[in-house]
N, C-alpha and C positions, 0 to 999 in steps of 0.2 A: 746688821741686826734685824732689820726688819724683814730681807730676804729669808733670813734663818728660824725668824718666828713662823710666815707663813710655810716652811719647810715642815717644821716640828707640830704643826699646827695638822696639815695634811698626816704628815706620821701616825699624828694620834685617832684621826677619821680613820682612818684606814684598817687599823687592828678591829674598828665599832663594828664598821659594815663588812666586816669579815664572820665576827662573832654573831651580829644579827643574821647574816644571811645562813650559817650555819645551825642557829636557832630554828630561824624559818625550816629550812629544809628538816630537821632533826622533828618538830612540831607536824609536819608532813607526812614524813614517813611514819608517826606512831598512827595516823588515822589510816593505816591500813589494819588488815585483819593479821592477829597474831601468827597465822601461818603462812601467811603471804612475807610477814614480815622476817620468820625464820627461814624460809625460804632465799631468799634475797641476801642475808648475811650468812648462811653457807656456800651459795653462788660466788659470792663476795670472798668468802674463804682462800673455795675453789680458783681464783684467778689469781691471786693473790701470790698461794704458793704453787700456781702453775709456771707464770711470770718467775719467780724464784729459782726455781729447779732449771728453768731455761737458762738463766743469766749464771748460773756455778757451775753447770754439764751441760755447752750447748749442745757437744759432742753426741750425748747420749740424746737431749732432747732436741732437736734442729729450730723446731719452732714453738711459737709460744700455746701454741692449741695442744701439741704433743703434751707440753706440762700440764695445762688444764686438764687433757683426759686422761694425762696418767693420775693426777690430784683426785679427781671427779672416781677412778676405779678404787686407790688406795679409801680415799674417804667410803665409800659404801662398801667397803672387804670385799670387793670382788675378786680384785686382782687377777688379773689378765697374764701381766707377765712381761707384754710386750716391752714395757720401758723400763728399766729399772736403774735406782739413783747409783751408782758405784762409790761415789764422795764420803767420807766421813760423814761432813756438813751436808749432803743428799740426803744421805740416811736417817740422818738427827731429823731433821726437814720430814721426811716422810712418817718417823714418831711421832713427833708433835701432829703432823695429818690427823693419821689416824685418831689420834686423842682427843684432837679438834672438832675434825670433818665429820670423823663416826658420832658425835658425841650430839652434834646438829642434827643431821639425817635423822638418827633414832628418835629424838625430842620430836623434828617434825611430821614425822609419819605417824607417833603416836599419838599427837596432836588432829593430825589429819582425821586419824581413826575416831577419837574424842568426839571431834563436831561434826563427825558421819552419821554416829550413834545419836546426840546432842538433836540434833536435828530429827533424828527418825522418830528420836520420843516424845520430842514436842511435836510434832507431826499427827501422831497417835494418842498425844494429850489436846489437841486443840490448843496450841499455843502459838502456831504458825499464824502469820499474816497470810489471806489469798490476794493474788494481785492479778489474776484472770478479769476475763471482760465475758459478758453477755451468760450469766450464770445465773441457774435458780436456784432461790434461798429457802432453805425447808426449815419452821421455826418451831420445836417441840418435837420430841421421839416419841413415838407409840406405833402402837400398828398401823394407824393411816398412814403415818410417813415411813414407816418399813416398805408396805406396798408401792408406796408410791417411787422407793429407789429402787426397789426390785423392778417396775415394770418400766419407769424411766432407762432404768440400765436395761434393759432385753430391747428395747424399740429403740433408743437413740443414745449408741454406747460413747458417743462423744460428749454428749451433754454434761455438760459441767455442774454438781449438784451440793451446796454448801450446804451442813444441818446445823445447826445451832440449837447447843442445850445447856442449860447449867446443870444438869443432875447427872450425866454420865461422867465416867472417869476415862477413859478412852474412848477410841474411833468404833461403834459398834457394830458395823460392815467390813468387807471386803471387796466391794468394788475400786476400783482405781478411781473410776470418775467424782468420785464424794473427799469432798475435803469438811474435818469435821472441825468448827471454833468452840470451843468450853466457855458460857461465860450466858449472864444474863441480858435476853432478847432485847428488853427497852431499855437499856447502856447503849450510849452513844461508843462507845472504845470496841464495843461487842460487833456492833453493828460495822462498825468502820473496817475492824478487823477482815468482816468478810468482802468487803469493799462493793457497799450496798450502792456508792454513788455507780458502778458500771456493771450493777446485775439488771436482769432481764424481768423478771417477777421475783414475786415474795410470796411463801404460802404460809399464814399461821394456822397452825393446826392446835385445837384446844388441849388444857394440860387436864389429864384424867387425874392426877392428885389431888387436885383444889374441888369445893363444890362450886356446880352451873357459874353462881353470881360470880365468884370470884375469876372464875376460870375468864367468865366474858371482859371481865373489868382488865385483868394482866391480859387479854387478846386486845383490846383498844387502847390501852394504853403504848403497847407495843407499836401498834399500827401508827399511833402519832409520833412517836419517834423514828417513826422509817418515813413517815411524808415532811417529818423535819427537816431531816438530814437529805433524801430526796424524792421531792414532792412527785413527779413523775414517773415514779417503778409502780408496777403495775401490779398491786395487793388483794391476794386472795384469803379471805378469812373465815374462820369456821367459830359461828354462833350458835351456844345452847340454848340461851333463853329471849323469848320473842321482843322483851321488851327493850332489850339491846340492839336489834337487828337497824335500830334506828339510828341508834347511836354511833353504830359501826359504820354506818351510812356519813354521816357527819364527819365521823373522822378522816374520811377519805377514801374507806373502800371500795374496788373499782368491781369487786364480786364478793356477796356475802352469804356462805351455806351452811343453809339450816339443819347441822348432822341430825340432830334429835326430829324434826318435823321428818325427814327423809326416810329413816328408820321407822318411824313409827307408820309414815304411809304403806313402806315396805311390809310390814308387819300385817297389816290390819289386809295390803290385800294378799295374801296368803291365808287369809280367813275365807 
């Protein structure tokens, strides 16, 4: 009796860690990406009834790869030609294929296509994460920072050039070297997005919508949340009004310019 308990005993472990380890793995394979995952269960198909076709016509298929690429041709209509099932139960087999095999492929190619597109548009909306190293960060769109991708891109077409804006709806260049984030400058998620911990500089360039005071207030405030998150990138900031220039100093500024004093010197000597 007691050999027979411990017996029934192990029985009942056994179906446990059969179901758990099944779990696990099933728990596994869903943390792949949907097309990787359609993938792998038409491969899976594919063997399935290649193995099949071998074991009813070895005559017709000698070995078990023969079935798998005649499964692999019937599944995606290509049909070749070279293998063909002659069996009743071949035949049935190669229906159900098709109905199967075509039924995956399509799903996943259309899928494939989906998160090509998927991807390209959040690309072009600033919704991509960058994960480059040693990039500069351009914070604000206006004509300073137009020129500065324009002349950036003609002198060093490698440079890698992040903009950051909350007001556009898309990427508003064409060069390949600019990756554009949509999203507000002093957000840490905005910032992070651009992956500010392993940029090279930082340039804020004033917002010409706001007036002066505010324009300087959202440039320093921004500034403190880039020596937040990291204190070491090297921040160039552009101040309208003088009595900020100090302030931006305090925050961290490692260069602070004075658009409006520049201009106006400019001005005055063309007088």
């Amino acid at each position: 009796m007691l050999i027979r308990y411990f017996v029934n005993t192990e029985d009942r472990k056994f179906p446990l860690e059969v179901i758990r380890l099944s779990q696990n793995v099933y728990n596994y394979f869903l943390r792949f990406p949907l097309v990787i995952r359609i993938l792998f269960m038409a491969f899976f198909i594919m063997v399935i009834f290649g193995m099949f076709i071998h074991l009813i016509e070895p005559t017709n298929f000698p070995t078990v790869f023969d079935g798998i690429w005649w499964a692999i041709v019937t599944a995606s209509t290509v049909g070749y030609g070279d293998f063909v099932p002659k069996s009743i139960l071949g035949r049935i087999a190669g229906i159900f294929l098709i109905f199967l095999g075509a039924s995956f492929l399509t799903f996943y190619f259309s899928n494939l296509a989906t998160i090509a597109v998927t991807k390209q548009n959040e690309y072009l909306e600033g919704k991509r994460l960058y994960k480059g190293r040693g990039h500069l960060i351009i914070i604000g769109w206006n004509e300073r920072s137009r020129e500065m991708v324009e002349i950036l891109s003609k002198e060093d077409k490698g440079k890698q050039m992040i903009l950051i804006d909350d007001s556009l709806g898309n990427l508003p260049v064409k060069q390949p070297n600019v990756h554009f984030i949509k999203g507000r400058s002093n957000r840490d998620e905005t910032l992070i997005n651009a992956n500010l911990h392993a940029a090279e500089c930082v340039i804020i360039t004033a917002d010409p919508n706001k007036d002066e005071l505010q324009t300087d207030m959202h440039t320093i405030l921004t500034l403190l949340a880039i020596k937040g998150l990291n204190p070491s990138v090297k921040c160039i900031v552009e101040i309208l009004t003088t009595e900020q220039v100090l302030n931006a100093g305090r925050a961290g500024a490692d260069e602070v310019i004075r658009s409006n004093k520049i201009i106006s010197t400019a001005m005055l000597g063309k007088i």
